[in-house]
Backbone as CSV, one residue per row, in Angstrom:
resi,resn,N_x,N_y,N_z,CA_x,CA_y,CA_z,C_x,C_y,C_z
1,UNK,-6.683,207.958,-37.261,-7.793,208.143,-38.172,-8.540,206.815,-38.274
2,UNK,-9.744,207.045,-38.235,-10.956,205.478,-38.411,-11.199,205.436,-39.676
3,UNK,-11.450,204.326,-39.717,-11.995,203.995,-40.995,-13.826,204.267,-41.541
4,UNK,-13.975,204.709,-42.447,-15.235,205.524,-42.492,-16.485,203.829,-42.594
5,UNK,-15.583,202.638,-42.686,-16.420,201.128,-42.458,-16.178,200.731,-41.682
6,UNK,-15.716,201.840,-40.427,-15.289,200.897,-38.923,-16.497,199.740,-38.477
7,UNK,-17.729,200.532,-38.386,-19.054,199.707,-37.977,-19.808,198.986,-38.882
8,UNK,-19.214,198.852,-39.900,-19.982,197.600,-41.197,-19.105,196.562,-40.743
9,UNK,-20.145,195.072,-40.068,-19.514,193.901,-40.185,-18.808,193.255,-41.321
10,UNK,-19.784,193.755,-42.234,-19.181,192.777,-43.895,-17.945,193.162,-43.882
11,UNK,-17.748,194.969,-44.070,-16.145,195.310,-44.820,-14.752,194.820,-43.568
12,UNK,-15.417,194.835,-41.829,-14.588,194.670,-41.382,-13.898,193.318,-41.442
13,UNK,-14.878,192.241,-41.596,-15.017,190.714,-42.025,-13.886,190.786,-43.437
14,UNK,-14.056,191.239,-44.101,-13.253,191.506,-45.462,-11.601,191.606,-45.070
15,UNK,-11.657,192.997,-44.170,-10.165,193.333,-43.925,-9.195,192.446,-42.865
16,UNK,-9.921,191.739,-42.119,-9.671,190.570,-41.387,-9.196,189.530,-42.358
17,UNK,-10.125,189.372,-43.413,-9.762,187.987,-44.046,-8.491,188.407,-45.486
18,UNK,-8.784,189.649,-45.531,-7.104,190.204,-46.710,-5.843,189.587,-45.485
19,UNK,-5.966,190.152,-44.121,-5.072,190.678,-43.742,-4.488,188.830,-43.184
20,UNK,-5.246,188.049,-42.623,-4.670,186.751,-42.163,-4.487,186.170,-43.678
21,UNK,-5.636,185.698,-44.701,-4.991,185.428,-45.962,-3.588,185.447,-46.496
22,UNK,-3.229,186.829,-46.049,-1.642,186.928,-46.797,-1.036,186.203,-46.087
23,UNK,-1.465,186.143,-44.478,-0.168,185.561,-43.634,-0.393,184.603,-43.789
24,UNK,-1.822,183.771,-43.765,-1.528,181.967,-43.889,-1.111,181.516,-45.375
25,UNK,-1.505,182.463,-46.798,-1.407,181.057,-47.810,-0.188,181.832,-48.155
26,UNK,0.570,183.205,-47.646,1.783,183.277,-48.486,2.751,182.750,-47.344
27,UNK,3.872,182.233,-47.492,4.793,181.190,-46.989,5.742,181.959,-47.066
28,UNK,6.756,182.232,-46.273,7.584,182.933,-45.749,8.541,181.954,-44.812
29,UNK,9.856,182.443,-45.570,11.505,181.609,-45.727,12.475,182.089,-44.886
30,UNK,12.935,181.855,-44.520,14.567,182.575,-44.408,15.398,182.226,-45.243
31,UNK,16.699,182.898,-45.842,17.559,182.941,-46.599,18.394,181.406,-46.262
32,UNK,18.923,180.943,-44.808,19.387,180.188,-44.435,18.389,179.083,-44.039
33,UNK,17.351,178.972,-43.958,16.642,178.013,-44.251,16.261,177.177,-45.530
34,UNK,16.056,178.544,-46.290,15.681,178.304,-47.733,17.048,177.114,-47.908
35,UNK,18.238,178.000,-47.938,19.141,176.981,-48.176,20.002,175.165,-47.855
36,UNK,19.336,175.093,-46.197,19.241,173.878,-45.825,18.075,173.038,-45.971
37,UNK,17.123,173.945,-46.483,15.995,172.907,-46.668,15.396,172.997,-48.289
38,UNK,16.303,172.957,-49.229,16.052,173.625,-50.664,14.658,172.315,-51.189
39,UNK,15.144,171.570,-51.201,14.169,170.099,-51.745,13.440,170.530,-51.252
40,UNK,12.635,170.370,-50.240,11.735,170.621,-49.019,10.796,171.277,-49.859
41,UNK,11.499,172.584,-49.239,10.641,174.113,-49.954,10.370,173.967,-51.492
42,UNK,11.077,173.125,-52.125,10.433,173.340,-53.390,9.627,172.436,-53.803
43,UNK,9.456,171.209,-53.243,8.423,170.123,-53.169,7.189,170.938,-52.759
44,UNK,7.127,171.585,-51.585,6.275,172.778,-51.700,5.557,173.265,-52.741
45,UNK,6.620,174.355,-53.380,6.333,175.561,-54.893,6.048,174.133,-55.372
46,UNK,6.292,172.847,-55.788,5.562,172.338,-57.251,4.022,171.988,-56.748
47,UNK,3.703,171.503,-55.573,2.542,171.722,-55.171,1.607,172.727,-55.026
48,UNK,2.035,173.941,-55.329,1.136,174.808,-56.074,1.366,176.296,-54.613
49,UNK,2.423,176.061,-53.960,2.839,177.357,-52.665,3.614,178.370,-53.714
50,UNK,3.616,179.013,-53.094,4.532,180.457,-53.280,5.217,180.863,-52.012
51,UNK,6.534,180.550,-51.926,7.642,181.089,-51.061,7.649,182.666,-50.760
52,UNK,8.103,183.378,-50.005,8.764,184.784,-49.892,9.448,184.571,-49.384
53,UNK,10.767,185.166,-50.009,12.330,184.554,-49.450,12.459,185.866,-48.216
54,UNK,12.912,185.370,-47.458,13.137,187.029,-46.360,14.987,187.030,-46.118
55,UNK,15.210,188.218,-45.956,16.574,188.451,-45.712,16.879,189.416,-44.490
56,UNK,16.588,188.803,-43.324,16.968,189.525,-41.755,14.787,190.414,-42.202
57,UNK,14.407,189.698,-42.305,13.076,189.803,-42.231,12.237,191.314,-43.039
58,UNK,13.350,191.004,-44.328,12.649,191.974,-45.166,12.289,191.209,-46.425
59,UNK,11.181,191.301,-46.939,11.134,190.245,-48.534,12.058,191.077,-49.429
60,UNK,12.705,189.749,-50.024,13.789,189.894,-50.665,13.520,189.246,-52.640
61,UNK,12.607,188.265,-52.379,12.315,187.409,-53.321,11.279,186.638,-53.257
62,UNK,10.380,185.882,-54.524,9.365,185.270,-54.390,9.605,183.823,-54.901
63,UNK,8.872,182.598,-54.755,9.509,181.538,-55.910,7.810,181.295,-55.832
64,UNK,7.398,180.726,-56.879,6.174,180.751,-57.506,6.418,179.625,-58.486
65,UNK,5.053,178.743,-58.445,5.008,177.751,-59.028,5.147,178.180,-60.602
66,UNK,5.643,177.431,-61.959,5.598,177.756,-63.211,4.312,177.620,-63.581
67,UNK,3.363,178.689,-64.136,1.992,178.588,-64.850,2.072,177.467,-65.990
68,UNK,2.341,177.048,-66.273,2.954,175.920,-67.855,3.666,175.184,-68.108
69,UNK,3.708,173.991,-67.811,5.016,173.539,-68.324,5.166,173.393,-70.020
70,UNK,4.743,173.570,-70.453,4.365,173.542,-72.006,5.566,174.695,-72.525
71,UNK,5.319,176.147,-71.983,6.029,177.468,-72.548,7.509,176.713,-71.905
72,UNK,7.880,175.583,-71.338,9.449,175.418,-71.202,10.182,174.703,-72.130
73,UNK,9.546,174.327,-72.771,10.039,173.398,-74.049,9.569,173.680,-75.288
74,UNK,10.724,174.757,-76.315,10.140,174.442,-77.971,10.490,173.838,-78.652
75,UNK,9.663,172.877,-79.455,10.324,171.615,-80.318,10.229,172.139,-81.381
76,UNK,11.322,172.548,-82.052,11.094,173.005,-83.003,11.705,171.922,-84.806
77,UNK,10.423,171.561,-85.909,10.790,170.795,-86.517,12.060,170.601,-87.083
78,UNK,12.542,169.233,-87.660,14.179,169.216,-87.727,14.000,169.686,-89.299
79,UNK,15.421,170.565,-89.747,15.767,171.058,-91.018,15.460,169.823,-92.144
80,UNK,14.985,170.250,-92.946,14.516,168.596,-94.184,16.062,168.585,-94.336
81,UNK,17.006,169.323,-94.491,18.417,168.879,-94.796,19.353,169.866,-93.532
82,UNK,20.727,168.540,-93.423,21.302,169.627,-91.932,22.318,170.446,-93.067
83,UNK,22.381,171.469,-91.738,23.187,172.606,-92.339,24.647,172.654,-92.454
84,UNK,25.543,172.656,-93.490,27.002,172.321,-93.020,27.672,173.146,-91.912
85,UNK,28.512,172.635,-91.547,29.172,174.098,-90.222,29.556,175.161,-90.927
86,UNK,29.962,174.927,-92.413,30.918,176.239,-92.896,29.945,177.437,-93.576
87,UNK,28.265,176.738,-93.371,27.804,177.728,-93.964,26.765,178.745,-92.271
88,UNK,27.507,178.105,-91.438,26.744,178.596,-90.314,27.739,180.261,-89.623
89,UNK,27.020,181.329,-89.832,27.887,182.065,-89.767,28.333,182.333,-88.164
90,UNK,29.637,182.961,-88.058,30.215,183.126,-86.779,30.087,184.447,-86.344
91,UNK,30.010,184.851,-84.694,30.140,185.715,-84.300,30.784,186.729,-84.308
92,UNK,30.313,188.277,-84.773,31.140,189.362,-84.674,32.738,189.227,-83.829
93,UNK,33.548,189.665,-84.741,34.391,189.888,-83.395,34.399,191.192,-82.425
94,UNK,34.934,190.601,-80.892,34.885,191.068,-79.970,35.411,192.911,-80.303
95,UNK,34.748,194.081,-79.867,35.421,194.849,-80.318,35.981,195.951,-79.260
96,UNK,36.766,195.308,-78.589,37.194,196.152,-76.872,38.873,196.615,-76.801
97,UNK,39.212,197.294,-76.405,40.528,197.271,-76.302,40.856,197.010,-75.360
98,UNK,40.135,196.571,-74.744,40.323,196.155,-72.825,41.133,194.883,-73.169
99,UNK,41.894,194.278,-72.419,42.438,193.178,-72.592,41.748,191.996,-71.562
100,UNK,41.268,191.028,-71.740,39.661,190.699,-71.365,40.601,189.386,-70.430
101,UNK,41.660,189.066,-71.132,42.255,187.808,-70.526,43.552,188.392,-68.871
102,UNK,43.702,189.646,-69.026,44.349,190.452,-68.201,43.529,190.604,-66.916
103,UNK,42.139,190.932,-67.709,41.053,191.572,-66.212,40.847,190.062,-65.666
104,UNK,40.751,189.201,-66.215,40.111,187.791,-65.594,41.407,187.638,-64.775
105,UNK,43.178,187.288,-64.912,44.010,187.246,-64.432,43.811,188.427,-63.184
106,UNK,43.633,189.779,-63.126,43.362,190.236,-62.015,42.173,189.975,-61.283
107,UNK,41.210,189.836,-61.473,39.998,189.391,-60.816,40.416,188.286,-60.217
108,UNK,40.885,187.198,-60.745,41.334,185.866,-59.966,42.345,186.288,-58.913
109,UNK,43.114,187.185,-59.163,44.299,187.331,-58.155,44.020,188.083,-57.069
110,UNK,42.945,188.600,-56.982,42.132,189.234,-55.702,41.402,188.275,-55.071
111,UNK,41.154,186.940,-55.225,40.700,186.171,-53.866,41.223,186.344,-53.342
């Protein structure tokens, strides 16, 4: 099937420039690359790239520069007075009948 803008220069000019666009500014990894060359590639992403991680050459993942560094840090003002520990309340207890220290002992014993 053709495209009904086969013979318009502009739109074909367009679909040319979607279609190399993706391939030159998106950056594309291998899994085992990514991993011997981690610094590298991410000296990259802070310079403003976007990775696609591939896995046997399917995208698997993206890494993308952070929009903000601002939203990574909340300072939030200090209490006019600190709080004692005994009035800081503690976590529900756990409520499982699973025996939690048993499953970790089997999980370990299956390496």
């Amino acid at each position: 099937m053709t495209s009904p803008y086969h013979g318009c220069p502009r739109i074909r000019s367009l679909q040319q420039v979607t279609i190399s666009d993706y391939h030159i500014v998106m950056k594309t990894v291998r899994i085992a690359e990514l991993k011997s060359r981690l610094s590298e590639h991410l000296r990259a992403v802070k310079r403003g790239e976007t990775l696609t991680v591939l896995e046997r050459d399917t995208p698997v993942a993206r890494i993308t520069p952070i929009e903000s560094k601002r939203s990574l840090l909340v300072i939030r003002p200090r209490p006019a007075r600190p709080v004692p520990l005994a009035d800081i309340p503690l976590p529900r207890p756990l409520t499982t009948k699973t025996d939690i220290v048993a499953l970790l002992l089997q999980e370990r014993g299956e390496r």
